[in-house]
C-alpha positions as CSV (number, residue, x, y, z in Angstrom):
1,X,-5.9,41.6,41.5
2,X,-6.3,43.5,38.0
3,X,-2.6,42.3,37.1
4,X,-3.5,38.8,37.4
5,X,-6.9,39.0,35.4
6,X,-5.1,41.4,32.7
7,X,-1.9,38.5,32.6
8,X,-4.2,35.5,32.0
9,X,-6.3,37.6,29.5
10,X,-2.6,38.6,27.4
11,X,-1.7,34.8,27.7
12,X,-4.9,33.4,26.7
13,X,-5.1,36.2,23.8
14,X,-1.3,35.4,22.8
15,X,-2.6,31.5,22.5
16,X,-5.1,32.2,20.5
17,X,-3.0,34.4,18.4
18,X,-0.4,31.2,18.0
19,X,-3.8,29.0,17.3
20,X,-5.2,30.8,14.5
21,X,-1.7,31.9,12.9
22,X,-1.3,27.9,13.1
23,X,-4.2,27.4,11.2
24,X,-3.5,30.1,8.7
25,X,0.2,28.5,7.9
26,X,-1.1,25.3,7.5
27,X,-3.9,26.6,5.0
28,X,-2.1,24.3,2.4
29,X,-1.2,21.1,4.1
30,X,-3.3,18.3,3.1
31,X,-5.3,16.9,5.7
32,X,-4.9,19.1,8.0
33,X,-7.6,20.2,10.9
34,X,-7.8,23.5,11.7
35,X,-7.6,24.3,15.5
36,X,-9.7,26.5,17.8
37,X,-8.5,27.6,21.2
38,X,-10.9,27.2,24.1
39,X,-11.2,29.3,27.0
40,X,-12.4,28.8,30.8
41,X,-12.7,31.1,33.3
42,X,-10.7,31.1,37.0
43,X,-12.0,31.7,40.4
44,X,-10.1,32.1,43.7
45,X,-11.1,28.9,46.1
46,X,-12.0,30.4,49.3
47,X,-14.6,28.8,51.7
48,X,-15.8,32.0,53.0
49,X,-16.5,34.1,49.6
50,X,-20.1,34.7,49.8
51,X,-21.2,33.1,45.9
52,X,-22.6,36.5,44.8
53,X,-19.8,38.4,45.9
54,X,-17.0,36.2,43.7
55,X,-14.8,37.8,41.5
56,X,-13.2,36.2,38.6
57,X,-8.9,35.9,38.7
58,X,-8.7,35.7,34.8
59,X,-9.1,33.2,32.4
60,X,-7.1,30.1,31.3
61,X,-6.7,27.7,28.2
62,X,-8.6,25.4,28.7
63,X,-7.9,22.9,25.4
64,X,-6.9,23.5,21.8
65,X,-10.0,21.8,19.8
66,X,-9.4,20.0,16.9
67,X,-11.9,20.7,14.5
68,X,-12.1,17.5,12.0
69,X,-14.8,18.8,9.8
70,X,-14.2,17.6,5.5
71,X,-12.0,19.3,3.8
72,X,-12.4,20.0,0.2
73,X,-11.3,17.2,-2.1
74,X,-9.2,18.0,-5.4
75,X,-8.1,16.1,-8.2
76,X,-5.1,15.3,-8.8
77,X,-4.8,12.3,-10.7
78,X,-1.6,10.7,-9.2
79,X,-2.5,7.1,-8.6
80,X,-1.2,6.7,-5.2
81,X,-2.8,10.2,-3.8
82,X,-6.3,9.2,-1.8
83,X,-8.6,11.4,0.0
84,X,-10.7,10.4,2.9
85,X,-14.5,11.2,2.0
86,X,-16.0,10.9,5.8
87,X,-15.0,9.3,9.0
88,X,-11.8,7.6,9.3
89,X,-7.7,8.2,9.7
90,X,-5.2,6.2,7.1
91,X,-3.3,4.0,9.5
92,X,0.7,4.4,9.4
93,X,3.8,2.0,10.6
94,X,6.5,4.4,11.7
95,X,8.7,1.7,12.5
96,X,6.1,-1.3,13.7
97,X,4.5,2.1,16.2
98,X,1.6,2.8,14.8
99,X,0.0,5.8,14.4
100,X,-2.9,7.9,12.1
101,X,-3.1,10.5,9.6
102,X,-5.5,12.0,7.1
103,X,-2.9,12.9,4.9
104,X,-3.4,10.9,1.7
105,X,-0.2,12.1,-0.4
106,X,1.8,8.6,-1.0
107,X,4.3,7.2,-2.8
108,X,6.4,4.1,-3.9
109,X,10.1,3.8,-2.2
110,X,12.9,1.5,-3.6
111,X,11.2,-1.2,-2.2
112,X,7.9,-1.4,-3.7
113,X,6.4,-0.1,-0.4
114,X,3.6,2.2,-0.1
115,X,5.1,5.4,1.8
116,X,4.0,9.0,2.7
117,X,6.5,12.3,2.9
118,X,8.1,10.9,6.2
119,X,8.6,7.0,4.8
120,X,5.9,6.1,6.8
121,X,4.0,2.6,5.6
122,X,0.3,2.7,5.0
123,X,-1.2,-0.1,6.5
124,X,-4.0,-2.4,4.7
125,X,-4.9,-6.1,3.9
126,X,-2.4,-7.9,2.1
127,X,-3.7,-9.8,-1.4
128,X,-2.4,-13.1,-2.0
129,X,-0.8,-14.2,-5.6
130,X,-4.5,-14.7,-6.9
131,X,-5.6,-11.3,-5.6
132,X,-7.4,-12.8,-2.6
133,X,-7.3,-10.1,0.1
134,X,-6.9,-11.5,3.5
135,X,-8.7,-8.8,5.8
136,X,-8.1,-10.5,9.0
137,X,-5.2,-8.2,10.5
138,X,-3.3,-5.1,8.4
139,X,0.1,-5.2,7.2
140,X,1.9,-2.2,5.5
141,X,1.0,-2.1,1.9
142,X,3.4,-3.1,-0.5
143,X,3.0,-2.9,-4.6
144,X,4.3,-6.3,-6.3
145,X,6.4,-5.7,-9.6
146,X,6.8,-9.2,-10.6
147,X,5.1,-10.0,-13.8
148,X,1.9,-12.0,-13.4
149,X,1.9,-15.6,-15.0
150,X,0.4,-16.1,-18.2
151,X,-3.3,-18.7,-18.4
152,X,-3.5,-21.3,-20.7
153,X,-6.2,-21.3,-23.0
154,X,-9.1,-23.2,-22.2
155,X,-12.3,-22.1,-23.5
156,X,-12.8,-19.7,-27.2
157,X,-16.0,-18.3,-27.5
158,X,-16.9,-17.6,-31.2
159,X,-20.5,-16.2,-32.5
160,X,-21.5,-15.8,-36.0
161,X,-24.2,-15.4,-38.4
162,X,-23.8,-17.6,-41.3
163,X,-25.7,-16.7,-44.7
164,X,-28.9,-19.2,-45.4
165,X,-28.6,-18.5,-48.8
166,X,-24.8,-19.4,-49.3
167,X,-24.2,-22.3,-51.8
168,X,-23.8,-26.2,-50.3
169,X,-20.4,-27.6,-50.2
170,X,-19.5,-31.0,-50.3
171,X,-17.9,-31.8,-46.6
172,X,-15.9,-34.2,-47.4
173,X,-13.6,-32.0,-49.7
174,X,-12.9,-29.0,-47.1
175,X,-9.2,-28.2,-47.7
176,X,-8.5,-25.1,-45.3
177,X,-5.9,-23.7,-47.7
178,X,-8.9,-23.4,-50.4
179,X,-11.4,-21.3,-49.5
180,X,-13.5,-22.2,-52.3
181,X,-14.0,-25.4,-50.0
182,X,-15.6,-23.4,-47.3
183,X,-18.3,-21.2,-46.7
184,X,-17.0,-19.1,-43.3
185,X,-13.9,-18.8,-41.3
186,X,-12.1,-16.9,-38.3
187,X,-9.0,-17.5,-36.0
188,X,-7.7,-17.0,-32.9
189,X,-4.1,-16.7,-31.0
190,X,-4.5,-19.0,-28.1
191,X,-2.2,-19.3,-25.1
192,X,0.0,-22.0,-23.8
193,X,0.8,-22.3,-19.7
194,X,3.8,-20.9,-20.8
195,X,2.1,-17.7,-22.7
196,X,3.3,-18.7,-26.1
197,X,0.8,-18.1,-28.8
198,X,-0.7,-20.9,-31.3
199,X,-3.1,-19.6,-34.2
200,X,-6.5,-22.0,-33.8
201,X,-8.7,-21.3,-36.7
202,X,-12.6,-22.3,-37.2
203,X,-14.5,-23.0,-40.1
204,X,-17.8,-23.2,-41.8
205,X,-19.0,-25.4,-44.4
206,X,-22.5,-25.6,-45.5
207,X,-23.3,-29.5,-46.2
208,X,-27.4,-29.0,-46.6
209,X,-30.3,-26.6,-45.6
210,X,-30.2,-25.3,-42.4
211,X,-27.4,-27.4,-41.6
212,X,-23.2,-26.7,-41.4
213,X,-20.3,-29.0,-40.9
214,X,-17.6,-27.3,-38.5
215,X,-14.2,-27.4,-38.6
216,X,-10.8,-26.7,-36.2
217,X,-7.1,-25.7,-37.7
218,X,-4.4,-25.0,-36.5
219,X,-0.9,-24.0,-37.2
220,X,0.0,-20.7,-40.1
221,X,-0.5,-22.0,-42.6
222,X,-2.8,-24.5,-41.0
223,X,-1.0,-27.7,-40.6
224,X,-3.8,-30.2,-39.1
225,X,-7.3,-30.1,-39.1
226,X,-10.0,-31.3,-37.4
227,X,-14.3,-32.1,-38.2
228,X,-15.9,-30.7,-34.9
229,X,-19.0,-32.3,-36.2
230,X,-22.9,-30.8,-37.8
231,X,-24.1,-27.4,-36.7
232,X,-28.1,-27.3,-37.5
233,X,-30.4,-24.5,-37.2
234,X,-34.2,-23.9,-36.9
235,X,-36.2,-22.8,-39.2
236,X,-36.1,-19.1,-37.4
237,X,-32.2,-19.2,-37.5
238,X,-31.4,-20.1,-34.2
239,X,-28.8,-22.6,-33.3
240,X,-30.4,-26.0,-32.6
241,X,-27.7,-28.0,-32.4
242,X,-23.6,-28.1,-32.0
243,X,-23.3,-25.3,-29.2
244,X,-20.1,-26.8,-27.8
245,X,-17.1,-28.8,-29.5
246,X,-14.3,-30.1,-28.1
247,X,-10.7,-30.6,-29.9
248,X,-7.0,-30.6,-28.8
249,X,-3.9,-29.3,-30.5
250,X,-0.2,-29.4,-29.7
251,X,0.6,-28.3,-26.3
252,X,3.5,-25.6,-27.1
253,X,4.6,-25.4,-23.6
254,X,5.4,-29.0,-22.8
255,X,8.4,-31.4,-23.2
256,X,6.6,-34.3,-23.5
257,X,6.3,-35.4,-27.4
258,X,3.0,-35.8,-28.2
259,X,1.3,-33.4,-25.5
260,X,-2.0,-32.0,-26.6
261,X,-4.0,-28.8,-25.1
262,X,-7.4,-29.4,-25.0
263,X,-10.1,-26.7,-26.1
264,X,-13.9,-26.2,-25.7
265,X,-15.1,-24.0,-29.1
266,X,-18.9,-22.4,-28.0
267,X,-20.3,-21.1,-30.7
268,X,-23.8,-19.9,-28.4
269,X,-25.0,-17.0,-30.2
270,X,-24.9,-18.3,-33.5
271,X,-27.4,-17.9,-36.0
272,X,-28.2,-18.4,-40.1
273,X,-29.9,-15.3,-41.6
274,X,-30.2,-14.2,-44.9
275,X,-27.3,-11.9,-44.2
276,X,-23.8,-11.9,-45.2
277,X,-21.6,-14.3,-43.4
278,X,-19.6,-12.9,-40.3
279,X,-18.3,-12.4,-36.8
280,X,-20.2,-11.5,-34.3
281,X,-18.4,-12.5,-31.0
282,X,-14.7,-13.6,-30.4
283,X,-12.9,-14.2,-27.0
284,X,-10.3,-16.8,-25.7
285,X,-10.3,-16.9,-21.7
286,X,-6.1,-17.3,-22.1
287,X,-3.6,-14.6,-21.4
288,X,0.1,-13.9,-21.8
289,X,2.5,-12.7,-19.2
290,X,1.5,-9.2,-17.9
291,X,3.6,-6.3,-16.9
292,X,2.7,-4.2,-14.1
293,X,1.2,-0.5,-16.0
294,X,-0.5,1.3,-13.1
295,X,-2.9,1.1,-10.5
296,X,-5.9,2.1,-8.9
297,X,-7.7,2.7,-5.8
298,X,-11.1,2.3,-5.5
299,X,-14.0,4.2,-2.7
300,X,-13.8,0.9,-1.0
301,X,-9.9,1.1,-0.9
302,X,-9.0,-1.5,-3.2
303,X,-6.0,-0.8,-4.8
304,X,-6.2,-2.8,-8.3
305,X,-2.8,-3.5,-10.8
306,X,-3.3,-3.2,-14.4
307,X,-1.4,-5.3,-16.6
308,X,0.1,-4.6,-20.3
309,X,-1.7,-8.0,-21.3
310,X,-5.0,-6.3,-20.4
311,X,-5.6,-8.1,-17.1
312,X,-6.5,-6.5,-14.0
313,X,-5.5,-7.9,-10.2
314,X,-6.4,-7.4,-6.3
315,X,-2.9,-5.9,-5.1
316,X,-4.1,-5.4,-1.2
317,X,-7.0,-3.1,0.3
318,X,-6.6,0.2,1.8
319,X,-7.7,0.0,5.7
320,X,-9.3,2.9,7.5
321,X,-9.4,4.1,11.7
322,X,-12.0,6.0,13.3
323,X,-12.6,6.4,17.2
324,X,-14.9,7.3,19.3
325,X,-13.3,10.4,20.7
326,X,-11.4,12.4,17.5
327,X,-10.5,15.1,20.0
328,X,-8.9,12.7,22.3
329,X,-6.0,11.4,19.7
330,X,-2.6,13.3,20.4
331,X,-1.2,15.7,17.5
332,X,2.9,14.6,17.1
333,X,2.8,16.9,14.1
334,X,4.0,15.9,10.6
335,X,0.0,15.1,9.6
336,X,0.1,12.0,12.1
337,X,-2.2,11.4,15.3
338,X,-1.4,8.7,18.2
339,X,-4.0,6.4,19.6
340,X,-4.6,7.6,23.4
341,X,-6.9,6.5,26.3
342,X,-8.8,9.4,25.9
343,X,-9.1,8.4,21.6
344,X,-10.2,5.5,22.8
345,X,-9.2,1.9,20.6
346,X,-8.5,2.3,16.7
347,X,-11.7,0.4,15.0
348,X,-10.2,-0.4,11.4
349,X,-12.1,-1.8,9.2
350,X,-12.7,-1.3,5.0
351,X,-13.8,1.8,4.0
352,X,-17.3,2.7,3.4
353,X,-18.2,0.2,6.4
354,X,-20.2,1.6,9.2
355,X,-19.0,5.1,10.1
356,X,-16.0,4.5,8.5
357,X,-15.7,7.3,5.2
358,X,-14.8,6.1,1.5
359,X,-11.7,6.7,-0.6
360,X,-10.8,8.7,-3.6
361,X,-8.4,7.9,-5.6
362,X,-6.2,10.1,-8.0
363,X,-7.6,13.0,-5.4
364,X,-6.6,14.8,-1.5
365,X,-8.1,16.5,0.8
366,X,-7.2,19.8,1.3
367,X,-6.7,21.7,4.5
368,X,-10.5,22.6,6.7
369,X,-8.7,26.0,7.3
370,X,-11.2,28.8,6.0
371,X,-8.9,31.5,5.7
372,X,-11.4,34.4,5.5
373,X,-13.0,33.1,8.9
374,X,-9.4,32.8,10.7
375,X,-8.6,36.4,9.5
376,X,-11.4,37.9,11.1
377,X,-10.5,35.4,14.3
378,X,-6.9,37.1,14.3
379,X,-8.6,40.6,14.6
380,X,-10.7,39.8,17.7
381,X,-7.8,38.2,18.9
382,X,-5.7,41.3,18.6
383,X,-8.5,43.5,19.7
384,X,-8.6,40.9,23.1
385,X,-4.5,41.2,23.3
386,X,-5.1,45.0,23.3
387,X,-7.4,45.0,25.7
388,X,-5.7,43.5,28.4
389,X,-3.1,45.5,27.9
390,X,-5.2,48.4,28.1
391,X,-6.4,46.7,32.0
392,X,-3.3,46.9,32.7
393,X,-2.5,50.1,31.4
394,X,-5.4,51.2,33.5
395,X,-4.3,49.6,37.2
396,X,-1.5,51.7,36.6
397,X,-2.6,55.0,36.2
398,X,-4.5,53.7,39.7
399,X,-1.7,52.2,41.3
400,X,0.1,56.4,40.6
401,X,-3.0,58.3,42.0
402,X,-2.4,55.6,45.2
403,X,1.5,56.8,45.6
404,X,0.7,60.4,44.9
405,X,-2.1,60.5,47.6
């Protein structure tokens, strides 16, 4: 029987030898999860062996364990690498067949899709024109290059302080192409639908104490103006009265002679010190068109388009897997896993949701492999390969001492 038991300990000792040198050549591929080679032991089935007289036939491999402990994460500041911090497997259309990885190295194709090494699709929620993601099923990930349309201007928000101890000026004789005829002034590009730019201008002229007559222009050089109306203050400086004005100008973008774009001027924030005269807020809610610059993927995979005209947009949402039974998914190689009955059924959902792990962006995970453990591993292993050959070695030297009896 010592052949047996010697054979079963070579071929378990040779698999563990192909285990660990597996692990150690895949010390640098991202995502991987180092394996460990687990042993049981054999016994002859026989009815009539007394239980304390059984002895063992050898040993067997008994499964190859996936160890899916976190690998150590690294910056690398590619927008479209993402490591998995926790739980979770990215989920990956070879094909419509899908299957899992933890490999987080992706890239664009020709197509705009979102692909790893192999031109698999990374699956997530789609976001809609307005950057609306719908998270009721996943799709494979796709990065839109179309320029996003420009927003008219609706609303400019303006905050000043205006000197209390400026001179009075008559109203009535404003002239916005004399600026002895007002006190304070400041402009503004606003936007058409179409993104076209119109220079709206706002102006200040003191008609009394604590109170100021405002003005609209627009055009350069200013072509029409119009009175907003009084702006009053208290007798600490705050605005008491003429928060909010309304005025129109030409509406660039349309055909239609005559058209006007309306505007809403909030001046909230205003006051009248004893200071000099000046800006203290200016925004316009409007935007031109907007080329696509870059993205970025947030921890709760939200993977967000930057714009050249400074806007920002929902481009989809990075979907996570996790199962009950890591152990249970099959290894096809290439960094990718398929669902089994063992796995047990994919549950995707956003990351950072319950026991599903959260993203990093510009980063990967590097391999679990701890090489200086899986060195020592590859000695015992030899030691045990040496040793069985030594059993054998042993039977033998026995089996001659029979013959030359």
């Amino acid at each position: 029987m010592s052949y047996q038991q010697a054979l079963s300990g070579l071929g378990a000792a040779s698999s563990d030898l192909d285990v660990i040198g597996n692990n150690i050549a895949n010390a640098n591929t991202v995502g991987f999860k180092q394996g460990a080679a687990q042993f049981a032991d054999m016994y002859a089935n026989s009815m009539a062996t007394a239980v304390s007289n059984q002895i063992g036939i050898g040993t067997r491999l008994a499964e190859v364990q996936q160890q899916f402990s976190q690998g150590t994460i690294t910056t690398t500041n590619q927008a479209l690498d993402v490591a998995i911090n926790g739980n979770g497997f990215y989920q990956l259309s070879n094909n419509g067949s899908i299957v899992y990885s933890r490999n987080g190295v992706f890239h664009l194709d020709n197509s705009g899709n979102i692909v790893n090494s192999s031109g698999l699709q990374l699956m997530g929620y789609a976001a809609d024109s307005g950057g609306v993601v719908n998270s009721a099923s996943t799709v494979p990930l796709t990065v839109p290059t179309a320029n996003i349309a420009p927003t008219a201007t609706k609303k400019i928000t303006a905050a000043f302080n205006l000197n209390s101890q400026d001179d009075v000026k008559a109203a009535a004789d404003f002239d916005p192409t004399n600026g002895n005829t007002y006190n304070a002034s400041t402009s503004v590009d606003a936007y058409d639908s179409l993104g076209g730019t119109q220079k709206v201008s706002v102006y200040f002229t003191k008609s009394s104490t604590n109170t100021w007559e405002a003005f609209a222009g627009y055009g350069d050089p200013v072509t029409q103006k119009t009175d907003l109306g009084p702006v009053t203050f208290d007798s600490s400086g705050n605005l008491s009265s003429g928060n909010t004005f309304s005025f129109t100008i030409p509406d660039g973008a349309s055909a239609t002679a005559g058209a006007t774009q309306t505007l809403t001027l909030d001046l909230s924030g205003t006051t009248q010190y004893g200071a000099k005269s000046g800006l203290t807020n200016l925004h316009q809610d409007g935007n031109s068109t907007g080329e696509l610059t870059g993205f970025t993927v947030g921890s709760d995979g939200m993977l967000t388009g930057n714009y050249s005209n400074g806007e920002t947009k929902a481009l989809g949402q990075i979907a996570i897997a996790n199962f009950n039974n890591q152990n249970g998914l099959q290894n096809l190689g290439g960094n990718v896993y398929a669902q089994t009955a063992a796995s047990g059924a994919a549950q995707v959902s956003v990351p950072g949701s319950t026991n599903h792990g959260t993203l990093q962006g510009g980063a990967v995970e590097n391999s679990n492999v701890d090489l200086t453990s899986e060195l020592v591993n590859l000695i015992t292993a030899q030691r045990n390969y040496q040793a069985n050959a030594q059993t054998i070695k042993t039977q033998q030297t026995v089996d001659q001492t029979l013959i030359n009896l």
